[in-house]
DSSP file (Angstrom, degrees, kcal/mol; ACC not computed):
  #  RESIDUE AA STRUCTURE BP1 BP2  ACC     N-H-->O    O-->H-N    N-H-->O    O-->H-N    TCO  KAPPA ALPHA  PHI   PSI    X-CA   Y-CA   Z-CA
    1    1 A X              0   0    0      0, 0.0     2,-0.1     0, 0.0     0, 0.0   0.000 360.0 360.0 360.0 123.2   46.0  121.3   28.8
    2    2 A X        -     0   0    0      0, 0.0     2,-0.3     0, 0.0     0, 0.0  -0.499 360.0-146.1 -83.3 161.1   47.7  124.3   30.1
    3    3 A X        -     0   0    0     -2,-0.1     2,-0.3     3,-0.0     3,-0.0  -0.764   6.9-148.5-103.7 165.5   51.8  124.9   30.1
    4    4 A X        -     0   0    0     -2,-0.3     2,-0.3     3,-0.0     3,-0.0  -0.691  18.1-117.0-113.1 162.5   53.3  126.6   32.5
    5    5 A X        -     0   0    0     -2,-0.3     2,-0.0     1,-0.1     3,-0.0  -0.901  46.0 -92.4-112.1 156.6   56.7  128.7   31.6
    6    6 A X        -     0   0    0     -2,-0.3     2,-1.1     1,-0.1    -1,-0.1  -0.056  41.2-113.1 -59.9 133.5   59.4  127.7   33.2
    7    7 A X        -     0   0    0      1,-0.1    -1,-0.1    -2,-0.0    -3,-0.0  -0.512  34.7-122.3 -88.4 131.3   60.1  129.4   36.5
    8    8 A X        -     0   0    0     -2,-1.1     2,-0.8     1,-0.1    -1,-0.1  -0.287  22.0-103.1 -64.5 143.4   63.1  131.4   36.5
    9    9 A X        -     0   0    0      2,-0.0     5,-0.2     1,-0.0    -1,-0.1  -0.598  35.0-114.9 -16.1  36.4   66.1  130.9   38.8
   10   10 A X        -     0   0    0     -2,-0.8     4,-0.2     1,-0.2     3,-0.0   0.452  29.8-137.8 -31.8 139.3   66.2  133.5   41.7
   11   11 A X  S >  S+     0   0    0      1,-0.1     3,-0.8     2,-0.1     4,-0.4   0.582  93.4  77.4 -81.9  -4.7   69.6  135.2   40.4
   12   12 A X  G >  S+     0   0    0      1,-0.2     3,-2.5     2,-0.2     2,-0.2   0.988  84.4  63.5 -61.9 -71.0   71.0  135.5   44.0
   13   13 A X  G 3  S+     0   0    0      1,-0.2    -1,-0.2    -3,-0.0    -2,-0.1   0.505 108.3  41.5 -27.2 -31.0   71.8  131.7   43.8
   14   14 A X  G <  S+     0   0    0     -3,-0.8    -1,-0.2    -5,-0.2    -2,-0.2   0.450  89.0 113.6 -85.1 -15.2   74.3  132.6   40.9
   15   15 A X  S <  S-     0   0    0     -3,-2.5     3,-0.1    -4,-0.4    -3,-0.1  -0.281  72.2-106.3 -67.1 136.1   75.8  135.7   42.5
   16   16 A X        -     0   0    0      1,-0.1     2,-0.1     3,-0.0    -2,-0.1  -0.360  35.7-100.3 -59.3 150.9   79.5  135.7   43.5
   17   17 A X        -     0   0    0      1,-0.1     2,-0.3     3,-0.0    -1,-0.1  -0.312  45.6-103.6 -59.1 157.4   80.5  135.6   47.1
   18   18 A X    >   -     0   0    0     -2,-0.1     3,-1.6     1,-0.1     4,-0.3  -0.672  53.1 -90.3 -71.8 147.6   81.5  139.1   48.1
   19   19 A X  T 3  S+     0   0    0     -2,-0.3    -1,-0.1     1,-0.3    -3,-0.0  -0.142 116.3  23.7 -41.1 126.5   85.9  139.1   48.3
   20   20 A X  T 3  S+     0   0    0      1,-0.1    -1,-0.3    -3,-0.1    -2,-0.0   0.034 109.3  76.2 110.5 -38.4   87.0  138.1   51.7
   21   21 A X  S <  S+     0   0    0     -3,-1.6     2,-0.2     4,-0.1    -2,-0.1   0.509  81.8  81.7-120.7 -12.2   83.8  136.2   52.6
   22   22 A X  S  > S-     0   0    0     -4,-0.3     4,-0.5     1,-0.1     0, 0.0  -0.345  95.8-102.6 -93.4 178.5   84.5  133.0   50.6
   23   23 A X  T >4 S+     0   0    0      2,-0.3     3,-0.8     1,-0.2    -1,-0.1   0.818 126.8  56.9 -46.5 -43.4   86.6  130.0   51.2
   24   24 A X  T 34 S+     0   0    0      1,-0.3    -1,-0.2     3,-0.0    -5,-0.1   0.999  99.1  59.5 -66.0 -44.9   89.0  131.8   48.8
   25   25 A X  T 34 S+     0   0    0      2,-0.0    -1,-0.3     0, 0.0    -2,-0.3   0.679  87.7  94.1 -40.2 -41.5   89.0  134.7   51.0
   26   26 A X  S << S-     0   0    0     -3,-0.8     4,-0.2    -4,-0.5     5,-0.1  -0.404  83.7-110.3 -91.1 141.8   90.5  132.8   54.4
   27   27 A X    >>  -     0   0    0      2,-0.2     3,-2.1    -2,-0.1     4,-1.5  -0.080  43.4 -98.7 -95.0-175.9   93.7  132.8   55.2
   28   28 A X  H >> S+     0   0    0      1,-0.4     3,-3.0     2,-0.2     2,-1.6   0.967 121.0  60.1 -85.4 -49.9   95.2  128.5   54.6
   29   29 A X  H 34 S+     0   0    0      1,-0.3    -1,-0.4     2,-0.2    -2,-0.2   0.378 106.2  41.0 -66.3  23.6   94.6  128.1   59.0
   30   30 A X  H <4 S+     0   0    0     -3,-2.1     4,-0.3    -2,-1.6    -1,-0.3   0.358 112.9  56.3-129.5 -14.9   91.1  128.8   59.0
   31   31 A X  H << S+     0   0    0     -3,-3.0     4,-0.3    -4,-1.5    -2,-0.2   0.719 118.7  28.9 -94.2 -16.5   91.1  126.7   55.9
   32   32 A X  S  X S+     0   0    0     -4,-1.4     4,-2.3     1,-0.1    -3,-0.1   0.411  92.7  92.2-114.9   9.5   92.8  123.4   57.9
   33   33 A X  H  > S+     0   0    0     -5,-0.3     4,-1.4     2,-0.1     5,-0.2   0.947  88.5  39.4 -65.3 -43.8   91.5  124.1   60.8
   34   34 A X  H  > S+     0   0    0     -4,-0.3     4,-2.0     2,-0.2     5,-0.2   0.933 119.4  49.7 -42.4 -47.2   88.0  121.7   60.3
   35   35 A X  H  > S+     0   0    0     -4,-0.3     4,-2.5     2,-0.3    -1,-0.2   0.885 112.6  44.9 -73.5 -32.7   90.2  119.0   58.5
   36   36 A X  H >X S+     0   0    0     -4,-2.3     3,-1.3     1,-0.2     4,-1.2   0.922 118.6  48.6 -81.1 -81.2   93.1  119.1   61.8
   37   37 A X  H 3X S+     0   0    0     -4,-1.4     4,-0.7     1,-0.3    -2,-0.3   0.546 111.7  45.3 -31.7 -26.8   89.8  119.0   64.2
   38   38 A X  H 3X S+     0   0    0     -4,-2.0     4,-3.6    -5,-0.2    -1,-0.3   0.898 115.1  47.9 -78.0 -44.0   88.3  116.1   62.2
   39   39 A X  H << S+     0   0    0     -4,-2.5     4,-0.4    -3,-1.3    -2,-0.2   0.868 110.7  52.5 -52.0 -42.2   91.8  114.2   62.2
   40   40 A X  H  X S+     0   0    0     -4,-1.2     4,-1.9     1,-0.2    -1,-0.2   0.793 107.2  52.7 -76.7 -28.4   92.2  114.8   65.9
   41   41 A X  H  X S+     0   0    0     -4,-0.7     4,-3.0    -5,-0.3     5,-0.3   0.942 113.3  42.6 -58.2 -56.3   88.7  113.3   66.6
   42   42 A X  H >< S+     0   0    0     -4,-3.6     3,-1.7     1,-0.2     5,-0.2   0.535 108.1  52.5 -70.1 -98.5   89.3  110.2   64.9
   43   43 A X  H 3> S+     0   0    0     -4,-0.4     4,-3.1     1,-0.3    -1,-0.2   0.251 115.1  50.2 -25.4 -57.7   92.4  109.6   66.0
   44   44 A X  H 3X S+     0   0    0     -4,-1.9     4,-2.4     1,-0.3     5,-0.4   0.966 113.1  44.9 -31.0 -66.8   90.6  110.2   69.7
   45   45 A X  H <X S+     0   0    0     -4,-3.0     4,-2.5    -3,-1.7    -1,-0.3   0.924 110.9  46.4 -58.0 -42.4   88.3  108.1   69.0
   46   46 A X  H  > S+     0   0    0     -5,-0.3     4,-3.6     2,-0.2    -1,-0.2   0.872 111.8  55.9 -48.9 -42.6   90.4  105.4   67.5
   47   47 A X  H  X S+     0   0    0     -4,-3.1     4,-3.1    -3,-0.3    -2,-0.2   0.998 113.3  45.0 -60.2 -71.1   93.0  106.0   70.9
   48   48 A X  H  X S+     0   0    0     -4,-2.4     4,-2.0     1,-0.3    -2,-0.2   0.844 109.5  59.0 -63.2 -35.8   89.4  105.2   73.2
   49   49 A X  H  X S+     0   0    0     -4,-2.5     4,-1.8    -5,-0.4    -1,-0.3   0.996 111.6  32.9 -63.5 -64.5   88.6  102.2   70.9
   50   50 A X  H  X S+     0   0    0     -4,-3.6     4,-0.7     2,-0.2    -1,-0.2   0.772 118.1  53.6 -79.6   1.3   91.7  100.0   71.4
   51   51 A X  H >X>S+     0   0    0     -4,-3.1     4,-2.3     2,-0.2     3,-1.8   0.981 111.0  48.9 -67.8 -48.2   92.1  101.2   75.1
   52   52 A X  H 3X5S+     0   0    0     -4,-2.0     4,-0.9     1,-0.3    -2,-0.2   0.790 114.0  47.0 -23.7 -56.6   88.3  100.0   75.4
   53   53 A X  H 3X5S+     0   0    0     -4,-1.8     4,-1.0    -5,-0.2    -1,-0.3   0.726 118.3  43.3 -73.6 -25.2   89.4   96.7   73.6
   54   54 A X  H XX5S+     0   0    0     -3,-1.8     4,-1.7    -4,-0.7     3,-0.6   0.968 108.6  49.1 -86.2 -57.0   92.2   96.4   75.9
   55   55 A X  H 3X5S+     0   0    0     -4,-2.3     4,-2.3     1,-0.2     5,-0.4   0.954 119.7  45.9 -40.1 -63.1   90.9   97.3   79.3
   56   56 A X  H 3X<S+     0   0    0     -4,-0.9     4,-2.2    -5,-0.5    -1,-0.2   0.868 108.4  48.5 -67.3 -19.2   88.0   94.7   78.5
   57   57 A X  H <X S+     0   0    0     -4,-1.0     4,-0.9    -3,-0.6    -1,-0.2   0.784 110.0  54.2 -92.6 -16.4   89.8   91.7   77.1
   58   58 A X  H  X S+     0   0    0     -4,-1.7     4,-2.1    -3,-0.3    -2,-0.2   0.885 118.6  39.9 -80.8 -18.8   92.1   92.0   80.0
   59   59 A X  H  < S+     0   0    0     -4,-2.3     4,-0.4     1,-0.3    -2,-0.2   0.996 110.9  50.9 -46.6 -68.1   88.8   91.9   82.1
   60   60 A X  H  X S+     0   0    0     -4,-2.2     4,-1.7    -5,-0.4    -1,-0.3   0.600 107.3  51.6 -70.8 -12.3   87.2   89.8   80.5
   61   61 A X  H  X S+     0   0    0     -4,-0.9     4,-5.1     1,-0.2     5,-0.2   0.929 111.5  56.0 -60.7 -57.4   90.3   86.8   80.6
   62   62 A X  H  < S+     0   0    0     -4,-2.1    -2,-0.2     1,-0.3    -1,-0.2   0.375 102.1  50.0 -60.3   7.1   90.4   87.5   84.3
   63   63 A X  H  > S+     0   0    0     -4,-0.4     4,-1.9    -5,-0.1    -1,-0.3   0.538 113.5  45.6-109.8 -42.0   86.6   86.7   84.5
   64   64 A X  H  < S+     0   0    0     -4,-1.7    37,-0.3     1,-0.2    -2,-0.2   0.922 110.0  62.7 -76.9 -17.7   87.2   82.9   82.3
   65   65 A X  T  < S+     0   0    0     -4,-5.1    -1,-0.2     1,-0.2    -3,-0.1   0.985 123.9   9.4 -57.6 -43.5   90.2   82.5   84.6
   66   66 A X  T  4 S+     0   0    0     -5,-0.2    -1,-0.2    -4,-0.1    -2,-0.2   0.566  95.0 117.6-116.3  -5.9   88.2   82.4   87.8
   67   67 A X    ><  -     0   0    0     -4,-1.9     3,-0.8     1,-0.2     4,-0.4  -0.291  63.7-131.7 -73.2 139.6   84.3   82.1   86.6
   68   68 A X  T 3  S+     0   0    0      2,-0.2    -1,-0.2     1,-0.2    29,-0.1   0.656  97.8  74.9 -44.0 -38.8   82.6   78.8   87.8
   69   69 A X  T 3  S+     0   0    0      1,-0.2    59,-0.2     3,-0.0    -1,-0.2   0.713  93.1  42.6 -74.9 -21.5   81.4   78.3   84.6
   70   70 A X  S <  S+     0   0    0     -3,-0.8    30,-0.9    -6,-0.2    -1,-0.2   0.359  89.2 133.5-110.5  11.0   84.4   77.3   82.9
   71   71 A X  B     -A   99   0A   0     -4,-0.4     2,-0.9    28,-0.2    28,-0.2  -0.286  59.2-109.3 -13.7 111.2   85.9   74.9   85.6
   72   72 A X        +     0   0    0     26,-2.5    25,-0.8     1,-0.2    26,-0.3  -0.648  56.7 139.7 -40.2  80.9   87.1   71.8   85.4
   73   73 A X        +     0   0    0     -2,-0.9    -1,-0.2    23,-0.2    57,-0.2   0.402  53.4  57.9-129.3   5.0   85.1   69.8   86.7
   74   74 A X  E     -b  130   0B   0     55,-1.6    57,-0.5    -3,-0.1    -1,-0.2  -0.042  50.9-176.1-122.3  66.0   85.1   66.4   84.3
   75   75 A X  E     -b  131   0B   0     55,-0.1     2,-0.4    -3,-0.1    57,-0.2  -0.104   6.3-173.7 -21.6  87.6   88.5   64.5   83.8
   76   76 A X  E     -b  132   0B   0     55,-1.8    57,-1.9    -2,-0.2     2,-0.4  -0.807   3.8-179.6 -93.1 129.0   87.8   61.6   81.4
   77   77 A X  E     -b  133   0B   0     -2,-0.4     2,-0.4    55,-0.2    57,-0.2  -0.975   5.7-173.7-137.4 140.2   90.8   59.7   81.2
   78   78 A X  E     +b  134   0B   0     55,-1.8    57,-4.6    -2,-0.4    -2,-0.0  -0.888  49.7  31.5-132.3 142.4   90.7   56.4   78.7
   79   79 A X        +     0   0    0     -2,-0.4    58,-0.6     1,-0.3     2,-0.4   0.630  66.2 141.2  94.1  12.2   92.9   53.6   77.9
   80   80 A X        +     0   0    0     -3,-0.2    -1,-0.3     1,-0.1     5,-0.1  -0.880  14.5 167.5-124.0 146.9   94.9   52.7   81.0
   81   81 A X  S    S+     0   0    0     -2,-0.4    -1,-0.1     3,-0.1    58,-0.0   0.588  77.3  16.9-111.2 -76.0   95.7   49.4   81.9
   82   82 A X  S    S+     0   0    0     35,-0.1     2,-0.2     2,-0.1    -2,-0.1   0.674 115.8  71.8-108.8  -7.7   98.4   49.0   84.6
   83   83 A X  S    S-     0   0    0     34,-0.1     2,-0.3     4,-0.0     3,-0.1  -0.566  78.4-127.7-100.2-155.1   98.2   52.7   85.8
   84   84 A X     >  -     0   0    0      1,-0.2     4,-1.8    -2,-0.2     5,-0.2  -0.698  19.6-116.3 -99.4 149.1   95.4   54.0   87.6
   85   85 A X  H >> S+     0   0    0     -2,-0.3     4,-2.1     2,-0.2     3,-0.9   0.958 125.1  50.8 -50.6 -90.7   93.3   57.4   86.8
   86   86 A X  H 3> S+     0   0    0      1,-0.3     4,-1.4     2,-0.2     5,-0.2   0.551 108.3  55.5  -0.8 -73.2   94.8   58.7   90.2
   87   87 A X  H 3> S+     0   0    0      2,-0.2     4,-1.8     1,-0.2    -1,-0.3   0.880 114.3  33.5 -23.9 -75.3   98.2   57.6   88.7
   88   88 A X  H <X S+     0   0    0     -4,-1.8     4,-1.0    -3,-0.9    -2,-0.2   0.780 117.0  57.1 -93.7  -3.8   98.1   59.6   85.4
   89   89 A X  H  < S+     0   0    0     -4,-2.1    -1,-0.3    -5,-0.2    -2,-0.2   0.817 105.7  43.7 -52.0 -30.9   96.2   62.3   86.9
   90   90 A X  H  < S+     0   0    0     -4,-1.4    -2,-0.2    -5,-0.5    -3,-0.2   0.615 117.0  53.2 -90.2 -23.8   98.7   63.0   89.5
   91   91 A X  H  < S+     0   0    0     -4,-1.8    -2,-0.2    -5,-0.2    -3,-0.2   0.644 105.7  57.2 -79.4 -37.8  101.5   62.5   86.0
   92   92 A X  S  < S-     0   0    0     -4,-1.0    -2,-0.2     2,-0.1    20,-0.2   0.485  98.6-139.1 -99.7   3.0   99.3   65.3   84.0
   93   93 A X        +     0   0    0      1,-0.2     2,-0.1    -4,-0.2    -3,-0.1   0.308  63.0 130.4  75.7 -24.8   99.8   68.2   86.8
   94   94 A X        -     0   0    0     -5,-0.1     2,-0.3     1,-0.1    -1,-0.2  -0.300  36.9-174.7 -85.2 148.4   96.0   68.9   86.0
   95   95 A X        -     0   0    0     -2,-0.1     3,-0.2    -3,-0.1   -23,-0.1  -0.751  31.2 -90.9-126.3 175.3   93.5   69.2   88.6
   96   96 A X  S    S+     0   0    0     -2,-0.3     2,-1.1     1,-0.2   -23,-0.2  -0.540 112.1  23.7 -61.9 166.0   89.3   69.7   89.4
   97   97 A X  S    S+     0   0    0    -25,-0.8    -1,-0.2     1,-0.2   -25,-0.1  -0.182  85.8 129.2  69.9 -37.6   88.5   73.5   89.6
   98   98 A X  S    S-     0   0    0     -2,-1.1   -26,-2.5   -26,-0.3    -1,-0.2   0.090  74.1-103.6 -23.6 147.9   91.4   74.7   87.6
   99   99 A X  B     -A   71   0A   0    -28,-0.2     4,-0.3     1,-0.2   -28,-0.2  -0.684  26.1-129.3 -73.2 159.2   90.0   77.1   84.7
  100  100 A X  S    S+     0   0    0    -30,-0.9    -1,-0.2    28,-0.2     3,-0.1   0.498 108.3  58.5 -83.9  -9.6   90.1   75.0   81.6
  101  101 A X  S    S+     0   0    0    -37,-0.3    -1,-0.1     1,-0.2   -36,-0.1   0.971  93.5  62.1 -38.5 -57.9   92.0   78.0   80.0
  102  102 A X  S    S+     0   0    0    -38,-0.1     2,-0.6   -37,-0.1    -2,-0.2   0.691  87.4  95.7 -46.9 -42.3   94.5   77.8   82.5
  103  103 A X        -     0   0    0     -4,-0.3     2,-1.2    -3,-0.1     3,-0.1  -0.437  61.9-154.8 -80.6 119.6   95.3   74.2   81.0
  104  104 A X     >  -     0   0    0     -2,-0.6     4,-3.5     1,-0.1     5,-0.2  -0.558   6.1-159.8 -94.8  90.7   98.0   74.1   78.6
  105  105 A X  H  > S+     0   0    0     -2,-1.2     4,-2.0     2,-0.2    18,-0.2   0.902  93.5  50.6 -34.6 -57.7   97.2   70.8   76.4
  106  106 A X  H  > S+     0   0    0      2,-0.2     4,-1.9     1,-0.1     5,-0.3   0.999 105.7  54.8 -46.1 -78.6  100.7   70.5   75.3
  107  107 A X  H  > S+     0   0    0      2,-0.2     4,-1.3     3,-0.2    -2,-0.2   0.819 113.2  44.3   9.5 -78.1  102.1   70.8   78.9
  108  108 A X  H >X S+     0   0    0     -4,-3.5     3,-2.1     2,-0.2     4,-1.6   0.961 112.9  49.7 -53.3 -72.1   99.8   67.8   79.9
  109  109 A X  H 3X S+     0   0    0     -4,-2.0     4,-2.9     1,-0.4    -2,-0.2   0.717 110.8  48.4 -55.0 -62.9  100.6   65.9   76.9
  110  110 A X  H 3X S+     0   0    0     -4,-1.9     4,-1.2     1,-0.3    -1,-0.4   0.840 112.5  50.7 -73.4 -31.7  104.5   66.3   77.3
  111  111 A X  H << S+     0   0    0     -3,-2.1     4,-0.4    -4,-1.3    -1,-0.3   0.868 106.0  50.2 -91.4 -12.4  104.4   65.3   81.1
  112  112 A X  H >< S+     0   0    0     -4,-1.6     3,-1.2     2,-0.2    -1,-0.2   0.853 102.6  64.6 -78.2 -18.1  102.5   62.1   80.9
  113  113 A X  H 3< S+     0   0    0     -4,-2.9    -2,-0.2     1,-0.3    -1,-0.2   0.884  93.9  56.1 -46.2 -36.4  105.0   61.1   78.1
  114  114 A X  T 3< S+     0   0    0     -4,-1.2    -1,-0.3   -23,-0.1    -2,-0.2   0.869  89.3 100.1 -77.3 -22.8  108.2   61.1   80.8
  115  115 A X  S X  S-     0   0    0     -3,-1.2     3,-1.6    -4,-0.4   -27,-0.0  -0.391  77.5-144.8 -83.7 119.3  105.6   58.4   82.6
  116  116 A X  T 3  S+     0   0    0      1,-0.3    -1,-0.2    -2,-0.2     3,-0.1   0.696  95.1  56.4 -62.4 -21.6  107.2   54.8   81.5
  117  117 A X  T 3  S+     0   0    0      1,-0.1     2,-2.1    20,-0.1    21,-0.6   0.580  88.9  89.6 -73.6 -25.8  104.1   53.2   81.1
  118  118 A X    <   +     0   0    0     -3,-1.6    19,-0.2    19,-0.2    18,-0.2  -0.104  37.4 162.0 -75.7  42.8  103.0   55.7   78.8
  119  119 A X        +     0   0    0     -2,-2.1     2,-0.4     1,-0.1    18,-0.2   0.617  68.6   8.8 -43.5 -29.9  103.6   55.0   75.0
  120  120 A X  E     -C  136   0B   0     16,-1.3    16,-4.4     2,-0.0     2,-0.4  -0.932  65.2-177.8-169.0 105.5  101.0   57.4   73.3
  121  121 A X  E     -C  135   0B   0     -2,-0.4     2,-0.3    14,-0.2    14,-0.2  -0.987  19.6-166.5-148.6 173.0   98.6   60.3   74.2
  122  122 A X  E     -C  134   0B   0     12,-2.2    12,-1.3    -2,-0.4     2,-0.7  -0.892   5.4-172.3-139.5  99.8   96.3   62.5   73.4
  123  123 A X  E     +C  133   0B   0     -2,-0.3     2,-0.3   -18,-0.2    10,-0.2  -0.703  11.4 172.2 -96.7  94.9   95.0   65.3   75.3
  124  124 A X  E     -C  132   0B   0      8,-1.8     8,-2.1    -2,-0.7     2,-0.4  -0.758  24.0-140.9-112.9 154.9   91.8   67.5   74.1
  125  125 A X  E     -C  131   0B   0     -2,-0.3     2,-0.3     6,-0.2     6,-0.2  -0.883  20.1-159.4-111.6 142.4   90.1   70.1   76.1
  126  126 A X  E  >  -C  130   0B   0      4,-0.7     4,-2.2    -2,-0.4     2,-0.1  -0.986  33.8 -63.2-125.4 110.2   86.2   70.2   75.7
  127  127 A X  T  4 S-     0   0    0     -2,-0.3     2,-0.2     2,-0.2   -57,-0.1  -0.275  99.6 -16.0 -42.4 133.0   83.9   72.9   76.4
  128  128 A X  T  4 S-     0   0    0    -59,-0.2   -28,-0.2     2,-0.1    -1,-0.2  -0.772 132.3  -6.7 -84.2 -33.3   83.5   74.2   79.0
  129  129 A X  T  4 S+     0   0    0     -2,-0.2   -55,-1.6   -57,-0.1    -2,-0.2   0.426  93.2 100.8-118.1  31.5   84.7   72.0   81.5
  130  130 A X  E  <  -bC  74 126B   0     -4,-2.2    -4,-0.7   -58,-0.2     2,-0.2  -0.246  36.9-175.4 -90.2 161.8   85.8   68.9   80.3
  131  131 A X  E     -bC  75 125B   0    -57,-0.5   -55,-1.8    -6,-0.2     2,-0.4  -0.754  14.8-162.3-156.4 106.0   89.6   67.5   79.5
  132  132 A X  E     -bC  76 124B   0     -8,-2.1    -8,-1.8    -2,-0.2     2,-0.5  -0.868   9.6-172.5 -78.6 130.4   90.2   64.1   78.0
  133  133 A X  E     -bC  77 123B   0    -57,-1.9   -55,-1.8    -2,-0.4     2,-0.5  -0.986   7.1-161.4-142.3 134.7   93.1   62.0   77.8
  134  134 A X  E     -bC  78 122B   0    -12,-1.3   -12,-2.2    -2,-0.5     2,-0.6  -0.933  12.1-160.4-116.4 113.9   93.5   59.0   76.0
  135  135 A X  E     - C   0 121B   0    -57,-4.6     2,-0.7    -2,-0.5   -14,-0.2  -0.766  14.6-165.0-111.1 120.1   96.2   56.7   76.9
  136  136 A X  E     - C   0 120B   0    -16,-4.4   -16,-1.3    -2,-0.6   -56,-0.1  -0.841  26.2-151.9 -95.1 117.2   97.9   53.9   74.9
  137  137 A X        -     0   0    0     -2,-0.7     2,-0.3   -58,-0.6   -19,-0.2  -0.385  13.2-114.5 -54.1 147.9   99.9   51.8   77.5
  138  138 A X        -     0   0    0    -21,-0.6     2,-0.5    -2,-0.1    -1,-0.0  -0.715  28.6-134.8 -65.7 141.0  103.3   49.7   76.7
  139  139 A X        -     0   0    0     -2,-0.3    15,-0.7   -58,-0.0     2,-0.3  -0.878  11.2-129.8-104.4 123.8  102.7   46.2   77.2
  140  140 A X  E     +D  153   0C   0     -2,-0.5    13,-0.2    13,-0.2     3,-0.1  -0.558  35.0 167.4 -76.1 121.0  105.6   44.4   79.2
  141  141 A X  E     +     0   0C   0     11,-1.6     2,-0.5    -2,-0.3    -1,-0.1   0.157  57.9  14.2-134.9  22.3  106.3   41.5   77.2
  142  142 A X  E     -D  152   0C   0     10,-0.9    10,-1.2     2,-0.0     2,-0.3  -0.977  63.8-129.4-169.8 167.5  109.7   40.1   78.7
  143  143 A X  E     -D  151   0C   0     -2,-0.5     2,-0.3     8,-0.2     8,-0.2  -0.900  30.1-156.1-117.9 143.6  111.5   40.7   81.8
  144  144 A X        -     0   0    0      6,-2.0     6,-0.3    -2,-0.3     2,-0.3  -0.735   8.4-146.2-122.0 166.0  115.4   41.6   80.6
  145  145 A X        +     0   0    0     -2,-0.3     4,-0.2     4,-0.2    -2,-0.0  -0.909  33.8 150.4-137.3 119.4  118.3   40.9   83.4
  146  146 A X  S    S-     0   0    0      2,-1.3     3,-0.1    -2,-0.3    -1,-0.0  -0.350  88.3 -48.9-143.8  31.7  121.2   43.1   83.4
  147  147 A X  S    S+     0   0    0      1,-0.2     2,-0.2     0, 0.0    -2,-0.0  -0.066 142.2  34.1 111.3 -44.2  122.6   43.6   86.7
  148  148 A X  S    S-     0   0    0      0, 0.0    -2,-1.3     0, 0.0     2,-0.6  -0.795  96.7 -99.8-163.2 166.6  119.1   44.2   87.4
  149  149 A X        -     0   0    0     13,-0.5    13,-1.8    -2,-0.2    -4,-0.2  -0.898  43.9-173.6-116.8 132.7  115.7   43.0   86.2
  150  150 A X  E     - E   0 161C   0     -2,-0.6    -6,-2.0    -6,-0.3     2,-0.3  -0.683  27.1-122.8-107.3 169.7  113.9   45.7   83.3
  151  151 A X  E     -DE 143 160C   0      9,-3.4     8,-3.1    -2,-0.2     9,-0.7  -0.818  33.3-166.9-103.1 131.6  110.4   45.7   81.7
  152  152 A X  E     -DE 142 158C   0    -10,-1.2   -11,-1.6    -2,-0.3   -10,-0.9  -0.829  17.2-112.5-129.9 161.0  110.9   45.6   77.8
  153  153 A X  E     -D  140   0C   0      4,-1.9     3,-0.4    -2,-0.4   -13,-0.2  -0.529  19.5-110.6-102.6 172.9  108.2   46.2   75.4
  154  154 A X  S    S+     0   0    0    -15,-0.7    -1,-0.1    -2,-0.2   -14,-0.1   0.846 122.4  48.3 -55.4 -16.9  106.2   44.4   72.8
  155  155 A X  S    S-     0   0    0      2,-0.2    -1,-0.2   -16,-0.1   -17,-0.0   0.745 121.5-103.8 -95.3 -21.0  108.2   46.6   70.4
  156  156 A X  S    S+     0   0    0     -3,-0.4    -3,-0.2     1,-0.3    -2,-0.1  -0.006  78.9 109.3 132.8 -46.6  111.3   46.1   71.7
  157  157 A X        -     0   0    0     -5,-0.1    -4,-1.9     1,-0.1     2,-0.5  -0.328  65.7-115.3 -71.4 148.2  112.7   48.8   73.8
  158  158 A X  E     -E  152   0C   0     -6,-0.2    -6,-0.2     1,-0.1    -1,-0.1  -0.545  30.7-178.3 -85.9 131.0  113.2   48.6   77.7
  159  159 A X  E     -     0   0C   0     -8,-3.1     2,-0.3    -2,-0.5    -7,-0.1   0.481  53.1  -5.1-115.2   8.2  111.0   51.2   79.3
  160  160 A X  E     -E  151   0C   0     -9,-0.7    -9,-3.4   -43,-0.0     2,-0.4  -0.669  66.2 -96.2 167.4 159.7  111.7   50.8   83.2
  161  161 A X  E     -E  150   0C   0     -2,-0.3   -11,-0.2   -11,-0.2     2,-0.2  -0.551  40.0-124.5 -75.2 112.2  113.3   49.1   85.9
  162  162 A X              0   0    0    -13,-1.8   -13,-0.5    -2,-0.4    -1,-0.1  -0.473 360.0 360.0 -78.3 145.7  111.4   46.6   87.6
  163  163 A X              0   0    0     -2,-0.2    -1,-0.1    -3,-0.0   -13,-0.1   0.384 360.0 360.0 -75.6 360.0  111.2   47.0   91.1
């Protein structure tokens, strides 16, 4: 088995920079000049990232507002008794073809509530185009006379003026 001797080191690798030529040498703008040109790139780049995010999400809202695909196109509406679908559709403001973004669940909810008939609901949006609402009716369980004749409930309160 032969050795080998070690191979020396070329001794230029160890040799000082010449004065002037090194880092040390350059006067402190030539030394922050890389570091302000890297800072000003990201930042750039950062700038073009949330305009990017911005320019595109407002796109892209304005494409589920109007796309076809998220339509409204199935109303399910469950639990009613003495009104009609027609009835608390025409009561929830909501319509077919509407974006189902566009429909504010809460909204709905709070205007079929002013309806008198209308003790309890529950409005959920289903993807993509569906909206349910699930109605618990009052049940009229006396006629009151007062000047006039009202609808009172099984629970007790009068909830409208019979016609």
């Amino acid at each position: 088995m032969a050795f080998h001797k070690n191979r020396r080191i070329r001794p230029s690798a160890f040799q000082r920079v010449a004065a002037g030529s090194g880092p040390e040498g350059r006067s402190a703008f030539a030394r922050l000049l890389p570091i302000v040109l890297l800072d000003l790139a990201l930042a750039l780049a950062a700038a073009g990232v949330v305009g990017g995010f911005f320019v595109g999400g407002r796109h892209l809202s304005r494409w589920l507002a109007s796309s076809p695909s998220f339509a409204l196109n199935d109303i399910v509406i469950e639990g009613e008794q003495h009104l009609t679908e027609a009835e608390i559709l025409d009561a929830s403001g909501v319509e077919r073809g509407d974006s189902i973004f566009s429909v504010d669940v809460e909204e709905v909810h709070d205007r079929l509530l002013e309806s008198p008939w209308i003790r309890e609901v529950e409005v959920v949006r289903r993807m993509p185009g569906s909206l349910a609402i699930d109605v618990v009716e009052r049940e009229c369980a006396a006629l009151l006379w007062s000047g006039s004749l009202y609808r009172v409930d099984r629970d007790g309160p009068v909830f409208e003026k019979h016609p």
